[in-house]
N, C-alpha and C positions, 0 to 999 in steps of 0.2 A: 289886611292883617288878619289871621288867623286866629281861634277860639285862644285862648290862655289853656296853655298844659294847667292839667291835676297835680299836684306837687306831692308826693308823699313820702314818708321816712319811714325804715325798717328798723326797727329794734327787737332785737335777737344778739345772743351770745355765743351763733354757732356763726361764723365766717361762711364754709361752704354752701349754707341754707340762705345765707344773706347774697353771694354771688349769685345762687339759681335764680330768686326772687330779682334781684336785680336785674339780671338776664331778661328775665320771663317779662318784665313790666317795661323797660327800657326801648324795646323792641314792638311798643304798641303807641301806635300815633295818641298823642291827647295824653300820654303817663308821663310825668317826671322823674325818678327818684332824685332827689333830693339830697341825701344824707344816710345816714345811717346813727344808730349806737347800742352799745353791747350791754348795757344796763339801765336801772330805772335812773339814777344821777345822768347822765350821759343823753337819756329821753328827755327830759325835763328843761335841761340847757338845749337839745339842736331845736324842740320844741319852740322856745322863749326865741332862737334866734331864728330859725328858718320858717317859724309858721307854717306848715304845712298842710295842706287840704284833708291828708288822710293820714294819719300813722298806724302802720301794720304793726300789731302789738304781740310780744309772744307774753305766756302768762309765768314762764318761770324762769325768772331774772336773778344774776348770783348777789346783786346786794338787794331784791326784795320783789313782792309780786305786782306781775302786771296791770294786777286787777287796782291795785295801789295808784300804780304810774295811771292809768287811765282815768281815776277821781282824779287826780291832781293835776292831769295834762287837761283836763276838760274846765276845773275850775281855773287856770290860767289862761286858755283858749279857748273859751265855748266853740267856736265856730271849727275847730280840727272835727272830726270824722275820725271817731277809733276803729278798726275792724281786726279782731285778735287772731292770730292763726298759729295754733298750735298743736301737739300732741296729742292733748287730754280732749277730752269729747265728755266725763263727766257731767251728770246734771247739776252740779253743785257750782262747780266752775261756771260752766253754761250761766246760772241763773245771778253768780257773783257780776259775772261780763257786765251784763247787761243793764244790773243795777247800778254798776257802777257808769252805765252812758255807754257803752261799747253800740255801735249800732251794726253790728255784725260777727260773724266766729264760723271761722273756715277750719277745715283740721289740714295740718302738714299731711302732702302727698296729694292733696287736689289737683288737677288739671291745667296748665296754663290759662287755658281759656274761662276755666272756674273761675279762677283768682283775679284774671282783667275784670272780670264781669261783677264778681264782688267790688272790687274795689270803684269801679265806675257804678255802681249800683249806693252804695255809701257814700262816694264823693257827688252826688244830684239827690240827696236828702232820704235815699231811701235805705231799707235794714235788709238785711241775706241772712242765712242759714242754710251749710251744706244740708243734701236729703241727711248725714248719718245724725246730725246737729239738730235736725228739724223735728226727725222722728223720735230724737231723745225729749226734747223740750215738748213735745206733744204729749208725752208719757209722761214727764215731770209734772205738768199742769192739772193731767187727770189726777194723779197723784194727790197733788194738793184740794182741788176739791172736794178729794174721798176723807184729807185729813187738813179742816180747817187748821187755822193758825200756826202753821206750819212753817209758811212765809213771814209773820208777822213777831213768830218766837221761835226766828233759830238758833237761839244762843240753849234752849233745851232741846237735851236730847228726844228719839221718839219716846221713850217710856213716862220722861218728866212730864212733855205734853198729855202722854194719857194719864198720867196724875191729874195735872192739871184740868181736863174736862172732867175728871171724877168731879174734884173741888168744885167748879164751878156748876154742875149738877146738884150741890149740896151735900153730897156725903163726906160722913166724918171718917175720919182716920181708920178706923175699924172696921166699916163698911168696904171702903176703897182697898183696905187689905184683904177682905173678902174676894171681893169683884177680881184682882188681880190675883192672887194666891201668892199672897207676902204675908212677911209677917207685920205686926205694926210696926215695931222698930224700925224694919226699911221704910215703911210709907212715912213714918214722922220725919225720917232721915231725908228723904225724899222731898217732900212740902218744904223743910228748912231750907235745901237747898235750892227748889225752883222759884221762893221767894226772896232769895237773896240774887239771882239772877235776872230774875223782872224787876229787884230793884222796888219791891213794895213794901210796904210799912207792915202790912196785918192778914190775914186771909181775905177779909173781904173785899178789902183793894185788888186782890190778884183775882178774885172770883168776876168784881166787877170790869176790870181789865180782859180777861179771857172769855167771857160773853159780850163784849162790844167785838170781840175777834172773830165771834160765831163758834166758841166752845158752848158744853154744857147744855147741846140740845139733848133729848132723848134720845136714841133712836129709833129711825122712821121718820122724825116730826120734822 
């Protein structure tokens, strides 16, 4: 007896892209597909009932996103293998995927031989990244080290975070309207609302919360 085929399920809302896909992987010894479905409800149930090794995940689904179905297919199946393939090539995307457990993110129009190769590369424990995927996530990451806390408060935009390492540098409100060329009015208006979104009690909580983050060095130091 023979190895156990990969089993995996397409979810996508476009039929003709789930035919190609189906084509393309069917047609390779060791791939199963499995199933398919056209939304996150729809992923969730063939999930729960077919198990499958790998689910090919697209990220924009008509009752909600993918990046959703993939926390939720991963906490009801750890053991599935998400690999997302879609449109968007976005860094933001990109870095949601992956948070969310995606161990992989192919863009639609890849290669046949691309997309076996992902998906046998996910399905034996390991992660992929097209070159256009790789060299975006290369550049996001430089990204992030040029701007701590980036990853840790994205719920502020970039300007709130540069409030924020003002703050946590120590300057008052007057100073950091200074350094920025606002007036106070924005900068107070500012503080109020990236303390309401960290979710802190007082400035000093948010000052001490954004240098545990690595805000509020000088710079240089």
């Amino acid at each position: 007896m023979g190895d156990p085929s990969t089993s995996v399920l397409i979810v996508d809302d476009h039929p003709l892209f789930i035919d190609g896909v189906r084509a393309a992987l069917s047609g390779t010894p060791g791939l199963e597909v499995v199933g398919e479905a056209h939304d996150v409800a729809q992923a969730l149930d063939a999930v729960a009932t077919l198990r499958p090794d790998v689910v090919l995940m697209d990220l924009n689904l008509p009752d909600g996103s993918g990046i959703d179905a993939t926390r939720a297919i991963l906490a009801a199946a750890p053991t599935t293998r998400v690999l997302v393939i879609t449109m968007s090539a976005d860094d933001d995307a990109i870095v949601a995927a992956m948070r969310a457990g995606a161990r992989g993110y192919v863009v639609k129009g890849s290669g046949r031989a691309d997309l076996v190769q992902a998906v046998t590369t996910v399905a034996g424990g390991g992660a992929v990244f097209s070159p256009a995927v790789a060299a975006r996530l290369g550049s996001f990451f430089d990204g992030l080290a040029a701007q701590p806390g980036r990853e840790l408060f994205p719920q502020l935009s970039d300007r709130e975070r540069e409030v924020l390492d003002l703050v946590a540098r120590g300057l008052d409100n007057r100073r950091i309207a200074r350094e920025l060329h606002l007036s106070d009015k924005t900068v107070r208006n500012q503080v109020s609302l990236l303390l309401g979104k960290l979710g802190v009690a007082d400035r000093a909580e948010a000052i001490a919360r954004a240098r545990r983050a690595g805000l509020g060095r000088e710079p240089g130091s």
